[in-house]
N, C-alpha and C positions, 0 to 999 in steps of 0.2 A: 504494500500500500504506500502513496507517496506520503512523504511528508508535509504538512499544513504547516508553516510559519504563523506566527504569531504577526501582527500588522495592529502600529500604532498610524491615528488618524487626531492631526492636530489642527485647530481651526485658525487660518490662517488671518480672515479679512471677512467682516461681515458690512453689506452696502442696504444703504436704504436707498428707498425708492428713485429721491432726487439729488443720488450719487450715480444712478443709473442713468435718468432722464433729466433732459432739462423741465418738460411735461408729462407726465406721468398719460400714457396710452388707455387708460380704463381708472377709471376714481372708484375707489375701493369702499365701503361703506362706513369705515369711521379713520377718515382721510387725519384728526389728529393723533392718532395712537396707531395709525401705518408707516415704523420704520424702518430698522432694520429687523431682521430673523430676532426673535427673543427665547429661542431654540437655543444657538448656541454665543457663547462668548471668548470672545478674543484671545488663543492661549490655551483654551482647553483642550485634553486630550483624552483619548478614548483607547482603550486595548480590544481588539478584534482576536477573539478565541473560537478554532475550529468555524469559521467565515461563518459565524453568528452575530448579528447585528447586537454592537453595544446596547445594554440597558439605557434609557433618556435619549440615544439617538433620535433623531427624528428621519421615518417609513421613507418620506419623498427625497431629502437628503441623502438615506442608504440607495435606496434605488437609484441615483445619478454616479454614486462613485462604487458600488458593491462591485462591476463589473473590473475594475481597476485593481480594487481589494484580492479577489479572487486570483489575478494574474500577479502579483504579488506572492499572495499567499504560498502558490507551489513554485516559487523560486525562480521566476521569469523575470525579465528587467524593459525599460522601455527603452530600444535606442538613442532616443531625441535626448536622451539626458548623461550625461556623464558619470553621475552617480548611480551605482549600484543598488535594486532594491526600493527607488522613492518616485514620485512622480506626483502633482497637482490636478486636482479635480475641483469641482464646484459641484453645487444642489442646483438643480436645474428652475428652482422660484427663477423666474425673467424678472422678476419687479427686487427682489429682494436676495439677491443670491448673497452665497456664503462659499468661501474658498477653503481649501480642505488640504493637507500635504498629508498624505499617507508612505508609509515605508514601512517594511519588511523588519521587524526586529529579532 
């Protein structure tokens, strides 16, 4: 059986909406308490055991980078990067995304 790595996922950069837009594409229904993700914060780090989604992770966030996770996990690497083992991802929110560095520990 292969071996499963362990994959630390650290949140790099969370954007509100009018870090995104100069106008915001669709007006959201309580337009003063939509800013950025309040999912995660800036710094935090999550350990990914046998490619089961952190507890508090948030569903739409994992589904945007679990594919990334997984290629990681059995010890594959991404060319475009120098470093072995790591590579950036984002939560796919358009209004509110959240950037993610995931690596192979």
């Amino acid at each position: 059986m292969a071996k499963i790595n362990r994959i630390k996922i650290t949140v790099l950069k969370r954007f509100s909406p009018s870090e995104v837009f100069k106008t915001s594409p669709v007006t959201p229904v309580d337009v003063e308490a939509f800013g950025a993700c309040e999912t995660f914060k800036e710094g935090q780090e999550f350990i990914v055991e046998k490619l089961k989604m952190p507890e508090g992770f948030c569903t739409k966030a994992w589904m945007s980078i679990s594919g990334d996770v997984r290629i990681l996990s059995f010890g594959c690497d991404f060319p475009w990067f120098k470093e072995k083992g790591v590579t950036i991802n984002c939560c796919i929110d358009g209004l509110r995304p959240v950037i993610f560095k995931i690596e192979r520990i």
